[in-house]
KOLZA-756318 format. One record per residue: residue in one letter; x, y, z of N, C-alpha, C in turn. Coordinates in Angstrom, 2 decimals. Layout:
N
+------+---------+---------+---------+---------+---------+---------+---------+---------+---------+
! keza !     nc1 !     nc2 !     nc3 !    cac1 !    cac2 !    cac3 !     cc1 !     cc2 !     cc3 !
+------+---------+---------+---------+---------+---------+---------+---------+---------+---------+
!    a !       X !       Y !       Z !       X !       Y !       Z !       X !       Y !       Z !
...
+------+---------+---------+---------+---------+---------+---------+---------+---------+---------+
END
This chain:
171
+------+---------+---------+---------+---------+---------+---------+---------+---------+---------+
! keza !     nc1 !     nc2 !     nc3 !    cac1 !    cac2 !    cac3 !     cc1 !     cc2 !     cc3 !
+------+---------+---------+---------+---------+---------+---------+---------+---------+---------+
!    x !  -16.54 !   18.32 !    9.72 !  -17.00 !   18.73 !    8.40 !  -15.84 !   19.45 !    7.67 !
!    x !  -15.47 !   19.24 !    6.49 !  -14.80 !   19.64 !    5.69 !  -15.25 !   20.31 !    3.93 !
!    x !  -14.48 !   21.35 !    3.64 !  -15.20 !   22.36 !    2.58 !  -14.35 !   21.58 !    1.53 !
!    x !  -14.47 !   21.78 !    0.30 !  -14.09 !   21.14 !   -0.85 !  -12.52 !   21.11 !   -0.98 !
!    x !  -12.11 !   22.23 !   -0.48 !  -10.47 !   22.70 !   -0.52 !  -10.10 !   22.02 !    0.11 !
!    x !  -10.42 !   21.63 !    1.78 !  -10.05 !   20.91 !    3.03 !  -10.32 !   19.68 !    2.43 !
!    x !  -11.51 !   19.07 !    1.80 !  -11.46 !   17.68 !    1.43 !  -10.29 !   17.01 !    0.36 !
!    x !  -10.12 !   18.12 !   -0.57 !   -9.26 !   17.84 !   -1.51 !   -7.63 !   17.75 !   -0.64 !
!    x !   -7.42 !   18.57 !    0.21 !   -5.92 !   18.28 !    0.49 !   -6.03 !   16.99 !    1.51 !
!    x !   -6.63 !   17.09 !    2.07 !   -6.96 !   15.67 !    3.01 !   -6.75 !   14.28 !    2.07 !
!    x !   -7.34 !   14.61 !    1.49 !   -7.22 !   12.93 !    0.77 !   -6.21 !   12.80 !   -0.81 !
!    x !   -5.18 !   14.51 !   -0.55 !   -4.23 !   14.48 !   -1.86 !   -4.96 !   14.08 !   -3.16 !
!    x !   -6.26 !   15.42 !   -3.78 !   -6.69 !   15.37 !   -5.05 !   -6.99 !   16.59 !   -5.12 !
!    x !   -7.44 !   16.46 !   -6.66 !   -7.51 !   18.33 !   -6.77 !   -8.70 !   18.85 !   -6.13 !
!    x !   -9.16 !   19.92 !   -6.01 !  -10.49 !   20.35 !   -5.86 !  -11.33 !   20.52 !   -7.07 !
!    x !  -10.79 !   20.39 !   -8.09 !  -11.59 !   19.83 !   -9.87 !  -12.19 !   18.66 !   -9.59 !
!    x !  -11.59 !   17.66 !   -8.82 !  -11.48 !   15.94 !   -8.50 !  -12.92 !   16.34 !   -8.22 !
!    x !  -12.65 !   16.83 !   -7.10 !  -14.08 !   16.62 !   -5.77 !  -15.26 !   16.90 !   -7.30 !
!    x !  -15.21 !   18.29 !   -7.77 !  -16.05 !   19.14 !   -7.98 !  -16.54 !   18.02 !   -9.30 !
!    x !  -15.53 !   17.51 !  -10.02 !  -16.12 !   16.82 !  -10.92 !  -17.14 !   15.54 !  -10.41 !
!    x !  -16.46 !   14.86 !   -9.32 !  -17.55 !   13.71 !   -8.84 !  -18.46 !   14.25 !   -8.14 !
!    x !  -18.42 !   15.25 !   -7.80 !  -20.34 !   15.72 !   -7.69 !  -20.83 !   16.43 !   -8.92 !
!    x !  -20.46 !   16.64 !   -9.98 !  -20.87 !   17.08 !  -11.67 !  -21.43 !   15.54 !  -12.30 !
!    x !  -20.45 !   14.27 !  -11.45 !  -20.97 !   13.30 !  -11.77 !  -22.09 !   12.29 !  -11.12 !
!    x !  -21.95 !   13.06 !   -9.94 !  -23.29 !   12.33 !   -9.00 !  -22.55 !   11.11 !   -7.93 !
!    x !  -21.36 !   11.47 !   -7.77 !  -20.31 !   10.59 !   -7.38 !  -20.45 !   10.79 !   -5.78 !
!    x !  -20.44 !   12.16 !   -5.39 !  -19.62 !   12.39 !   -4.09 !  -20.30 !   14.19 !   -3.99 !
!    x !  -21.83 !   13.68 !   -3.18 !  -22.62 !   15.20 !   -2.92 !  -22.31 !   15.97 !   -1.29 !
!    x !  -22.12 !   16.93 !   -1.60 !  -21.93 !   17.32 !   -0.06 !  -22.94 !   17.40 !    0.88 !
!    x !  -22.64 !   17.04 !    2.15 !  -23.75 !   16.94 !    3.15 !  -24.81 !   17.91 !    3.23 !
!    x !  -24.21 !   18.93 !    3.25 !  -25.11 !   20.05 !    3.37 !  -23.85 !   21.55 !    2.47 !
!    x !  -25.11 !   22.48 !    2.52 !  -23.95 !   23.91 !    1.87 !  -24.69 !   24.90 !    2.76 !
!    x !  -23.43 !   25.58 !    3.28 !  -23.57 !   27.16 !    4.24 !  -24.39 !   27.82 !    3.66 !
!    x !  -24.65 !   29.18 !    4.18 !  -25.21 !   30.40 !    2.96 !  -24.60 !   30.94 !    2.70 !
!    x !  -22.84 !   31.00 !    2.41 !  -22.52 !   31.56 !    1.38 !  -21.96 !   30.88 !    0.19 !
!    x !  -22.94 !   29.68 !    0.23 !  -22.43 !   28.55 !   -0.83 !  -21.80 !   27.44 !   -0.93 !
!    x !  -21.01 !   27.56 !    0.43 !  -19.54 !   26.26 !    0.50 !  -19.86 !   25.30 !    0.82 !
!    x !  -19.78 !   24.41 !    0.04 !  -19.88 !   22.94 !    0.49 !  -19.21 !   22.46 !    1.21 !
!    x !  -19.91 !   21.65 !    2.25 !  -19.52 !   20.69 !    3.37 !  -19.80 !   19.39 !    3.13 !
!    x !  -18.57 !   18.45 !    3.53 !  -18.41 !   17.17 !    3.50 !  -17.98 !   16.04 !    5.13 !
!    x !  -18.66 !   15.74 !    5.43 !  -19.04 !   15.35 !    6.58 !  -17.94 !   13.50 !    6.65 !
!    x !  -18.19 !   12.45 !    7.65 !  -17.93 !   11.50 !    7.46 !  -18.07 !   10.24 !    6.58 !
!    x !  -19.47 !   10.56 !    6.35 !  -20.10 !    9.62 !    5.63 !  -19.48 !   10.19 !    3.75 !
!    x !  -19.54 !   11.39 !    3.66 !  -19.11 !   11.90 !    2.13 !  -16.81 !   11.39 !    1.94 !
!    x !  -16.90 !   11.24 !    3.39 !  -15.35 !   11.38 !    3.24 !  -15.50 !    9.74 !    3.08 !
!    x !  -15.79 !    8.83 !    3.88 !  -15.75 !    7.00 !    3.50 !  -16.05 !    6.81 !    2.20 !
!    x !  -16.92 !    7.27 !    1.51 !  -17.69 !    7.61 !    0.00 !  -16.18 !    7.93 !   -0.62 !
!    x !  -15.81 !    8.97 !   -0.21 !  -14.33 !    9.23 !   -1.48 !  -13.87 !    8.53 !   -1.49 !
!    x !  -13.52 !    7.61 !   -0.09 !  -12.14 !    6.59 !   -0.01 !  -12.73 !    5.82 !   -0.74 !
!    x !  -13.84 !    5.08 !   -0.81 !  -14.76 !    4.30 !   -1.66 !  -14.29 !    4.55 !   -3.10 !
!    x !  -14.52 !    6.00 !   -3.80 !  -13.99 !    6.00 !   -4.66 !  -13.12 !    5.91 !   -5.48 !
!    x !  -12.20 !    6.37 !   -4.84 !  -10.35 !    6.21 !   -5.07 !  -10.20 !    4.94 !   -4.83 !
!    x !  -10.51 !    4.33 !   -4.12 !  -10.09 !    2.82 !   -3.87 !  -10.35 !    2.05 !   -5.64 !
!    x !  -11.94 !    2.56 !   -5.95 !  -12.59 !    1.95 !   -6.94 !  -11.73 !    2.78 !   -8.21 !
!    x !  -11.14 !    3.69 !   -8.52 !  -10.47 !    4.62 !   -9.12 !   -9.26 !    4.22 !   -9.13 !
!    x !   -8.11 !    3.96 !   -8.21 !   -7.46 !    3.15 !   -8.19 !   -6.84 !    1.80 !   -8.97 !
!    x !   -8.12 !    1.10 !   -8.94 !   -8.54 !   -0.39 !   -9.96 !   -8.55 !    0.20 !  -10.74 !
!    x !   -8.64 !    1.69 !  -11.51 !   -9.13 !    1.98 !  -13.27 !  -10.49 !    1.87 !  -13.64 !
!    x !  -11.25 !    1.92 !  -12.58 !  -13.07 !    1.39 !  -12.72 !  -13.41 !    2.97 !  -13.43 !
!    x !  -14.04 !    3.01 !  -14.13 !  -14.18 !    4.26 !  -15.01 !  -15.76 !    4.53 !  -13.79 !
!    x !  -15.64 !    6.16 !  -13.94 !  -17.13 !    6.84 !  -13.60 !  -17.98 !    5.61 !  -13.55 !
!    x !  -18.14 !    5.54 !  -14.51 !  -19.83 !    4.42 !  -15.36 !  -19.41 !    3.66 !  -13.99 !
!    x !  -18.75 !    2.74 !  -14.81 !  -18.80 !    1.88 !  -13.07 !  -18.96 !    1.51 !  -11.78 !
!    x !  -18.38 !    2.64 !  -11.19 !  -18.46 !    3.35 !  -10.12 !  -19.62 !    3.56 !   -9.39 !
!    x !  -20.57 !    3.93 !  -10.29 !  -21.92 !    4.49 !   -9.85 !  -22.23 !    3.32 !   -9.07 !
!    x !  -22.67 !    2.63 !   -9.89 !  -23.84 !    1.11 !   -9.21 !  -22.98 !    0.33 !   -8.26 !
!    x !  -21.95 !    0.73 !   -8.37 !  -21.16 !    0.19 !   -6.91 !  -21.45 !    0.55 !   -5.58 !
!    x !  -21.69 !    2.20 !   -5.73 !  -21.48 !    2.39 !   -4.61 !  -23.02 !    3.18 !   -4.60 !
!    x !  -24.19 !    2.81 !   -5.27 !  -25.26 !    3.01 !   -5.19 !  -26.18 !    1.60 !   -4.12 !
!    x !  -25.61 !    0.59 !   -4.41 !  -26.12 !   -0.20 !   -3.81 !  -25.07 !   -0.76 !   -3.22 !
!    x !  -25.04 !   -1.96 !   -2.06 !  -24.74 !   -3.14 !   -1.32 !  -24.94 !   -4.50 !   -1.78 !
!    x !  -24.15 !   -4.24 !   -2.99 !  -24.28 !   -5.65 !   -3.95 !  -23.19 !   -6.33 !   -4.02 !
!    x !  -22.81 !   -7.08 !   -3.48 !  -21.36 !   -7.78 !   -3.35 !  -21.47 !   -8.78 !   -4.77 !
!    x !  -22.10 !   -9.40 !   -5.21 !  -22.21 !   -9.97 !   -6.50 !  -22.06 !   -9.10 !   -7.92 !
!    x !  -22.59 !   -7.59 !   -7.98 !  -21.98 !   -6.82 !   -8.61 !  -20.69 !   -6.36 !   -8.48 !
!    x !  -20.53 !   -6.13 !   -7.46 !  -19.30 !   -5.32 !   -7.13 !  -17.86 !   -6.66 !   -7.40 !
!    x !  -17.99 !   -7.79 !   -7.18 !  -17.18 !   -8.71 !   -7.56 !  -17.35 !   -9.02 !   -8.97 !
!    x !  -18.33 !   -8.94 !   -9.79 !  -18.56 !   -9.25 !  -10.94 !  -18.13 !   -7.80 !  -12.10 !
!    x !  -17.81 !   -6.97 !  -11.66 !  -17.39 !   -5.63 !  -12.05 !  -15.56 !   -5.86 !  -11.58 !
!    x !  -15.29 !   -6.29 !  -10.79 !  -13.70 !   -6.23 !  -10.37 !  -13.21 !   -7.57 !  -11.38 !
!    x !  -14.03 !   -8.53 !  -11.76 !  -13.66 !   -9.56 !  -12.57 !  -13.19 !   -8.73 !  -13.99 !
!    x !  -14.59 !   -8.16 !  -13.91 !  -14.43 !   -7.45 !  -15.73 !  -13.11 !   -6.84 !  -16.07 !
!    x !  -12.84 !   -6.19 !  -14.80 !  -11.78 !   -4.99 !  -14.73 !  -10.95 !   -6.09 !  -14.60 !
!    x !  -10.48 !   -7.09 !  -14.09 !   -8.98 !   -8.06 !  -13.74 !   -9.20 !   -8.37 !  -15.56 !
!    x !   -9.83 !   -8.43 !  -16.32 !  -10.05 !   -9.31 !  -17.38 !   -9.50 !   -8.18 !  -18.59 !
!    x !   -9.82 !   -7.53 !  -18.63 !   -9.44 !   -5.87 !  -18.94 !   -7.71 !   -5.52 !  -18.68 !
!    x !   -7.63 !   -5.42 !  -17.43 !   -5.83 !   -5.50 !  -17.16 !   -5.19 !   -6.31 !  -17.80 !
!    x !   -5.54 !   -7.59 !  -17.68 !   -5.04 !   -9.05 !  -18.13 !   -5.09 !   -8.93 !  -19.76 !
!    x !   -5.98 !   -8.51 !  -20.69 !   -6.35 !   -8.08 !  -21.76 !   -4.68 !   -7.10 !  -22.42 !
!    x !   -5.20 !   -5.87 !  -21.49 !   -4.03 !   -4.70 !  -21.82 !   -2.54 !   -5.29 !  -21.81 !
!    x !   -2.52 !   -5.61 !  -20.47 !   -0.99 !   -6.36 !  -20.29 !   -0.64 !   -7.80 !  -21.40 !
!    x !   -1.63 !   -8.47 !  -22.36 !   -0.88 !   -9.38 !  -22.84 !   -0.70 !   -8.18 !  -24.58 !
!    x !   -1.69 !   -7.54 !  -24.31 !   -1.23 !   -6.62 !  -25.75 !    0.35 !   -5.76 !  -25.51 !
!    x !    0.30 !   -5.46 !  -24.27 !    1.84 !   -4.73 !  -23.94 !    3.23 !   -5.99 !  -24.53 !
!    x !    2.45 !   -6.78 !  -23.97 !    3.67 !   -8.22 !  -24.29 !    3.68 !   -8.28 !  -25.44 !
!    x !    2.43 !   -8.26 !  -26.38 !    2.99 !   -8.80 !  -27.96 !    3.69 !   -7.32 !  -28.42 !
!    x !    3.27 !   -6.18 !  -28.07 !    4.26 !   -5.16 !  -28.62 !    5.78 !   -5.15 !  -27.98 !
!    x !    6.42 !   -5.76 !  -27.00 !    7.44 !   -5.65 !  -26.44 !    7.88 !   -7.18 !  -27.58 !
!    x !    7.58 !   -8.28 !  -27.81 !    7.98 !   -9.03 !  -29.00 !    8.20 !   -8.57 !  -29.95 !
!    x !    6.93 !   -7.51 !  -30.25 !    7.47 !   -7.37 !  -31.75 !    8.41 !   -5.97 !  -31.85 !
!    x !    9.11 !   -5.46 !  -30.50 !    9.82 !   -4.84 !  -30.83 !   11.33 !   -5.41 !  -30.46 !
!    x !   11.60 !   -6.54 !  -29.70 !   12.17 !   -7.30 !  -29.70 !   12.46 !   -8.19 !  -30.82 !
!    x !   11.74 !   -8.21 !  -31.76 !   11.94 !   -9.15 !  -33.04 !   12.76 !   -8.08 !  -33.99 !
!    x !   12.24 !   -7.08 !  -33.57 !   12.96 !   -5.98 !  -35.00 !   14.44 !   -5.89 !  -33.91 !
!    x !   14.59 !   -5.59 !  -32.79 !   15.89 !   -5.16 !  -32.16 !   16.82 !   -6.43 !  -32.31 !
!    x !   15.81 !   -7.58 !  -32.78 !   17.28 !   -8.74 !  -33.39 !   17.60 !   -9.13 !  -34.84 !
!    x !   17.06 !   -7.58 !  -35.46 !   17.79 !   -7.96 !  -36.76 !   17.59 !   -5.83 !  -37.32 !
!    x !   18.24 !   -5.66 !  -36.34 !   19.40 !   -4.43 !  -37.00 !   19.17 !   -4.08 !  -38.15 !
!    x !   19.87 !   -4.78 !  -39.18 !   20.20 !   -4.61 !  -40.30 !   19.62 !   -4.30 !  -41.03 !
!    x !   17.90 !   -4.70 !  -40.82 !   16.73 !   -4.32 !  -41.42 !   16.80 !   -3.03 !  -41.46 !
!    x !   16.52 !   -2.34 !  -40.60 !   16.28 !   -0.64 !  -40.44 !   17.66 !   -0.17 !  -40.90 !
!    x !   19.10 !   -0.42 !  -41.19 !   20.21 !    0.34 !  -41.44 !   20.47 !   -0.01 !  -42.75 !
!    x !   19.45 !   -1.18 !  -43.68 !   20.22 !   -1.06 !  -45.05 !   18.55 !   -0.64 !  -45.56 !
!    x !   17.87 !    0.03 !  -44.86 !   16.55 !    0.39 !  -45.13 !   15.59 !   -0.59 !  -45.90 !
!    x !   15.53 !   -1.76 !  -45.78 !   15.02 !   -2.92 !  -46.49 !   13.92 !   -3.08 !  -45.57 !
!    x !   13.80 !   -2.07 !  -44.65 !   12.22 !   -3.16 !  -43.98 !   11.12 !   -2.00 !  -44.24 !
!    x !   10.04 !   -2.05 !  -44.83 !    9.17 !   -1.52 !  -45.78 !    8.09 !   -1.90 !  -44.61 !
!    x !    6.56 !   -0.65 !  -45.24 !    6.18 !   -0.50 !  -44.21 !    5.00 !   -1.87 !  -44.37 !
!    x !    5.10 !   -2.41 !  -45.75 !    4.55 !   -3.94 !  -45.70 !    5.16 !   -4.53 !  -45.02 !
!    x !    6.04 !   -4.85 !  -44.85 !    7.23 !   -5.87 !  -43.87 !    7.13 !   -5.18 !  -42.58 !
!    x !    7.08 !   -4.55 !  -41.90 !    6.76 !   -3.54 !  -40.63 !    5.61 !   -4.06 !  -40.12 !
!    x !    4.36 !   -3.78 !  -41.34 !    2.88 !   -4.69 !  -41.21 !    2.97 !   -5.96 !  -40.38 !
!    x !    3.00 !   -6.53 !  -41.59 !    3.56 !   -8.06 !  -41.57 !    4.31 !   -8.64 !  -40.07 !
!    x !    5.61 !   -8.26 !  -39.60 !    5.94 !   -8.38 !  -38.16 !    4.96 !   -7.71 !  -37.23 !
!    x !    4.38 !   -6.51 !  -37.23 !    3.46 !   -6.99 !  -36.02 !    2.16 !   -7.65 !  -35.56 !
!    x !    1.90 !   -7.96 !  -37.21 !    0.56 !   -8.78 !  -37.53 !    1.10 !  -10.01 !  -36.68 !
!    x !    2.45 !  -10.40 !  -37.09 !    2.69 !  -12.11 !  -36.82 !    2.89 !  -12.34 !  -35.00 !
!    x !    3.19 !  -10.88 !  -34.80 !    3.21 !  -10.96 !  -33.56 !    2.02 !  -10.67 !  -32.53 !
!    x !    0.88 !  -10.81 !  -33.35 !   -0.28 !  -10.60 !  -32.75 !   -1.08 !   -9.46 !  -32.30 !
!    x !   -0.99 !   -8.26 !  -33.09 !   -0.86 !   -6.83 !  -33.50 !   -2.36 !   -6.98 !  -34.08 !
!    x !   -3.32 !   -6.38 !  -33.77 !   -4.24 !   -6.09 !  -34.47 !   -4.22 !   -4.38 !  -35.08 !
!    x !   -5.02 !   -3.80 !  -35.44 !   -5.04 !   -2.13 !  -36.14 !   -4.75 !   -1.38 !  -34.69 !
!    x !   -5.71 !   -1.73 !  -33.28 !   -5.94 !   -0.87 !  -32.34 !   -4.70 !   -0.75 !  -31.73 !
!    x !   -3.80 !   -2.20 !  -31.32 !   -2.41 !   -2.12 !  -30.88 !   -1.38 !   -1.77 !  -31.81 !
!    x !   -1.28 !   -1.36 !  -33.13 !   -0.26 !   -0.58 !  -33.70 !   -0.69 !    0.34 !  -33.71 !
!    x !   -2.15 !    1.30 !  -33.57 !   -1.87 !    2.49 !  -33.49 !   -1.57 !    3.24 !  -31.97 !
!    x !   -2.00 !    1.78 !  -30.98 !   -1.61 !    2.39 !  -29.66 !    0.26 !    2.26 !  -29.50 !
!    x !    0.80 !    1.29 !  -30.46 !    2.57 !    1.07 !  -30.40 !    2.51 !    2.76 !  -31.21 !
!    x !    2.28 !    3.12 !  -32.13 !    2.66 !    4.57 !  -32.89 !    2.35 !    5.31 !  -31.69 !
!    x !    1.14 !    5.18 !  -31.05 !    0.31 !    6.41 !  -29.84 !    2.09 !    6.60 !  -29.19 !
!    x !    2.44 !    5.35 !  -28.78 !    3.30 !    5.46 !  -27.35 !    4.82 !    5.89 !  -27.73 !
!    x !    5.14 !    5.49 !  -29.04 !    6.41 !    5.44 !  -29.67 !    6.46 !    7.46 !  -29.75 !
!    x !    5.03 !    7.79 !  -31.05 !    5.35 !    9.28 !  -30.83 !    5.89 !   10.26 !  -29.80 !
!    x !    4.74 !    9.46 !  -28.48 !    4.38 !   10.42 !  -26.82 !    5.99 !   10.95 !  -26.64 !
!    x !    6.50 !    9.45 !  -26.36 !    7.71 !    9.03 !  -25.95 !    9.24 !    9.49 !  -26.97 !
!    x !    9.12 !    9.39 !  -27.90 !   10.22 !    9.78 !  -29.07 !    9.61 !   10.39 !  -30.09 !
!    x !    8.90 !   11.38 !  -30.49 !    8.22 !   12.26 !  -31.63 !    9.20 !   12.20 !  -32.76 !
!    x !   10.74 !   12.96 !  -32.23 !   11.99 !   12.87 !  -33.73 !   12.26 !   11.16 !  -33.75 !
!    x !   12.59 !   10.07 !  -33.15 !   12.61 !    8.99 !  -33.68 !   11.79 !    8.24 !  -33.81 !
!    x !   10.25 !    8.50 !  -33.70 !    9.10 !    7.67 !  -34.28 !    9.12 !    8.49 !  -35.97 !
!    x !    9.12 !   10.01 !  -36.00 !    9.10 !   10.04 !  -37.34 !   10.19 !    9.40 !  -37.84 !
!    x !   11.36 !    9.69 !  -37.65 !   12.68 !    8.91 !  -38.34 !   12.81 !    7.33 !  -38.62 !
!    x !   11.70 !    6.65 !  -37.85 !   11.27 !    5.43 !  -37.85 !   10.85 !    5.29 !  -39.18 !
!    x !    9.45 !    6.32 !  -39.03 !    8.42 !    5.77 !  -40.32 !    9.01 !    6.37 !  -41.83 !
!    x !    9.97 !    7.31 !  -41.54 !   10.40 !    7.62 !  -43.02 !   11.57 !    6.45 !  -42.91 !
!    x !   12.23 !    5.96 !  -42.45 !   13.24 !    4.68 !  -42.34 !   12.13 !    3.38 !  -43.29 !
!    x !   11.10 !    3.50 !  -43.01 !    9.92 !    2.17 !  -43.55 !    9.70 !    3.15 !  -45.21 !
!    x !   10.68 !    3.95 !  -45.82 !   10.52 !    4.63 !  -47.45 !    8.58 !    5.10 !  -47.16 !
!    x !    8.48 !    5.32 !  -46.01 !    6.60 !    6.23 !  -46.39 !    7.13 !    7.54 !  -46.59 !
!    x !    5.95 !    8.04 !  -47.46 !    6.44 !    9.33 !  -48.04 !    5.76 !   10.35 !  -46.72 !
!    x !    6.55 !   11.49 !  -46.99 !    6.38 !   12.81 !  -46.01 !    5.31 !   13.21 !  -45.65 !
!    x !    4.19 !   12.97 !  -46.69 !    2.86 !   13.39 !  -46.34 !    1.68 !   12.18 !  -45.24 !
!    x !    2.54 !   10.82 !  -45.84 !    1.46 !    9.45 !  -45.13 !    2.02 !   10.26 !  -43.60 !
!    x !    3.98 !   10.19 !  -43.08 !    4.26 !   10.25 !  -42.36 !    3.84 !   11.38 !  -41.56 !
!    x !    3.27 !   12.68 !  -41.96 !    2.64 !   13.83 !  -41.63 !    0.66 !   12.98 !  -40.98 !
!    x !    0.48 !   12.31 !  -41.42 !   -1.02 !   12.09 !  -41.07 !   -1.19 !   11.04 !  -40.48 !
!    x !    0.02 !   10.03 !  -40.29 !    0.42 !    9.01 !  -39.24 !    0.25 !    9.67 !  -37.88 !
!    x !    1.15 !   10.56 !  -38.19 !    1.52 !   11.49 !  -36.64 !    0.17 !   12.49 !  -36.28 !
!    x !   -0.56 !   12.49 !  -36.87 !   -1.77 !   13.57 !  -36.65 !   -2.71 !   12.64 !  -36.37 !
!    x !   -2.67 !   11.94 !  -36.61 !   -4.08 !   10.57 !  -36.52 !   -3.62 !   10.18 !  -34.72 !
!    x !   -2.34 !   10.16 !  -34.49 !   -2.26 !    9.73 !  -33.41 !   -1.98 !   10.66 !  -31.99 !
+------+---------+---------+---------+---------+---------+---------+---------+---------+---------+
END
């Protein structure tokens, strides 16, 4: 039997981890002492690996549950599809933003004689298959990653100080 602290270093997660998947109905302890401490036994420790395994894949909470509520191998494969479909999803949006930043890194000249406008900016990642959600996740990642040259970017596209102030706050 192991207490929440002991479970958490055992399987390298926080003790927030544990405490949150039993806040979520994830991972209950076997039994609790009388002075409160929860104990986690064998069956609660296969259950975590269960989880992390499923956590691992990116299976959100929601998910999770009815997985490991029942012995449904038709769910549980039909839930790992969703999720391969989902990855496969993310990763071809990563690709059209690595094009369309590859399309601007082969013509320079655009951004240094300041001629590429933030219609023309539009426009290339529309063509590159850019919907609203993947340019604001290309701004999300560009800010995270470069804050002084994502702004220096968008004032480079002539937007004025204030759009470029609520670009960066939106994201």
């Amino acid at each position: 039997m192991l207490t929440v602290t002991q479970l958490a270093k055992a399987y390298h997660v926080s003790r927030t981890t544990i405490l949150y998947y039993e806040r979520a109905g994830l991972l209950l302890p076997s039994c609790r002492s009388d002075n409160g401490y929860r104990w986690y036994g064998d069956k609660e420790q296969k259950r975590l690996e269960s989880i992390m395994s499923y956590r691992s894949f990116g299976l959100s909470i929601k998910d999770i549950i009815p997985l490991l509520e029942r012995d449904d191998d038709i769910k549980q494969e039909q839930t790992l599809h969703n999720q391969f479909n989902a990855l496969e999803k993310e990763i071809q949006s990563l690709r059209q933003q690595q094009k369309a930043i590859v399309m601007l890194l082969e013509q320079p000249t655009l951004l240094a004689k300041n001629q590429l406008t933030k219609a023309r900016w539009v426009g290339i990642m529309k063509s590159a298959g850019f919907d609203d959600a993947a340019m604001t996740n290309w701004h999300k990642q560009f800010e995270l990653m470069e804050p002084d040259a994502h702004k220096e970017f968008l004032e480079s596209l002539n937007i004025d100080a204030e759009e470029v102030a609520k670009i960066r706050r939106l994201i």
